[in-house]
N, C-alpha and C positions, 0 to 999 in steps of 0.2 A: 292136258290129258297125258296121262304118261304114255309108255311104249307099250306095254301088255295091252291095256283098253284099245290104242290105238289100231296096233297090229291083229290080235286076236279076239277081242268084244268078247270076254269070257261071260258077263252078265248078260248078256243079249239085248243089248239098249239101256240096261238098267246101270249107269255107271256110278263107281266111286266116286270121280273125278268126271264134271259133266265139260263136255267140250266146250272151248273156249269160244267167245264170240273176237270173230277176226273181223276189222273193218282196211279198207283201200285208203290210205291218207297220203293225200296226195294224186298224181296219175300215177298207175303201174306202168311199168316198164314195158315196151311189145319187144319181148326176148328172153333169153334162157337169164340172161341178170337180175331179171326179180327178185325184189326181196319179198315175194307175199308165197308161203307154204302152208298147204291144207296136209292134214295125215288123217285116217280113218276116222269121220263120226262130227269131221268140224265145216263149219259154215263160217264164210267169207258175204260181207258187204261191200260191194264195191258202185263205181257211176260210172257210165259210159257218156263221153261226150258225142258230138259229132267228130264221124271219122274216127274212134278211137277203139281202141285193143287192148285190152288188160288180158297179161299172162301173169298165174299162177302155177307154182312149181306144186306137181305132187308127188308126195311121198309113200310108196305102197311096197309091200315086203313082194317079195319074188314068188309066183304061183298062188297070189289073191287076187278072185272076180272083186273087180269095184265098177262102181258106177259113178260121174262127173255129171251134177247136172245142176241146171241154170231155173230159177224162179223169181218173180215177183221181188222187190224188195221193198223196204218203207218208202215212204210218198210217194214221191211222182218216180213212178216205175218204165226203164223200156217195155215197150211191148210185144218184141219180139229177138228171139236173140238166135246165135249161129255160134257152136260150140266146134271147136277146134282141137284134138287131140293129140300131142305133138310127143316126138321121144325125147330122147336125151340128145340128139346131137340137134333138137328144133325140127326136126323134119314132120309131116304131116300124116299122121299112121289115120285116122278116120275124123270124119264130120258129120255134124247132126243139125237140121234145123228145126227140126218140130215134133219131135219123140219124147216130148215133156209135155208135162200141162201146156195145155192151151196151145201159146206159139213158143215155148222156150225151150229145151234143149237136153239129151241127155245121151250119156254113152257108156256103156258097161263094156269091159276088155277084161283080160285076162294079162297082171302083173309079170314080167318078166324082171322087176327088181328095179327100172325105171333108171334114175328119173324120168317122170312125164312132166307134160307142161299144159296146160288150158288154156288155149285162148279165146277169149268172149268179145263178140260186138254183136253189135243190130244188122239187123238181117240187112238193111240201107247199106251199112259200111262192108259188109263183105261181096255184095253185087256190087259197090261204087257208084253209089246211087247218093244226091243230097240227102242230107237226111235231118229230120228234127228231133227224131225216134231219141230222147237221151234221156236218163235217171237212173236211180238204182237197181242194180241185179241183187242176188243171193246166188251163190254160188256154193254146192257140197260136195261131199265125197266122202259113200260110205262103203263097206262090206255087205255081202248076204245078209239080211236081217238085224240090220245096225239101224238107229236110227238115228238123225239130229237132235 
């Protein structure tokens, strides 16, 4: 998706360039080193193991509401996740467990120019709880009236 669709959604969901489908290959890093970036209107597939944290970096222009949130993925899906909303220097600005569909997870902020970070696990892994809770999320990250 280029930088205009990304930053500003001048078509209102309607894109030139429709966003790209991102997948997790591999484990994601739990840290600011990730190499996995979402920017306005794209979706990320990723797996969560047991015990495990995938962060994604986001990219949001300075003085844009966005929303980060966690769904269902193909097959065997967690079923419950715990979203982590972290700045630029990793620190933890808010958390959500269940302000999504069902049991997954969502957080609208207001952009200060970022970087942000997402970190996703099973609601098991962020209590410290065993867990078997493990398969694919969908992770997005849109603008006011943007869609996937």
């Amino acid at each position: 998706m280029c930088w205009i669709c990304a930053q500003r959604n001048p078509f209102q969901g309607e894109w030139l360039h429709p966003p790209a489908a991102l997948a997790e290959t591999g484990d994601a890093p739990a840290g600011r080193d990730t190499p996995l970036v979402l920017t306005p209107g794209e979706q990320l597939t990723g797996t969560l193991g047991p015990r495990d944290v995938d962060w994604v970096r986001l990219d949001v222009a300075a003085g844009e509401t966005f929303t980060v949130a966690t769904a269902a993925g193909p097959g065997r899906t967690v079923s419950d996740t715990v979203l982590l909303l972290m700045g630029a220097d990793g620190t933890e600005l808010e958390m959500d467990d269940d302000d999504g569909e069902a049991f997954y997870s969502s957080i609208t902020h207001i952009s200060d120019g970022g970087p942000y970070y997402a970190a996703v696990m099973t609601y098991e892994t962020h209590h410290g709880y065993r867990t078997d809770d493990e398969g694919s999320y969908s992770l997005t990250l849109t603008l006011p009236g943007q869609g996937v």
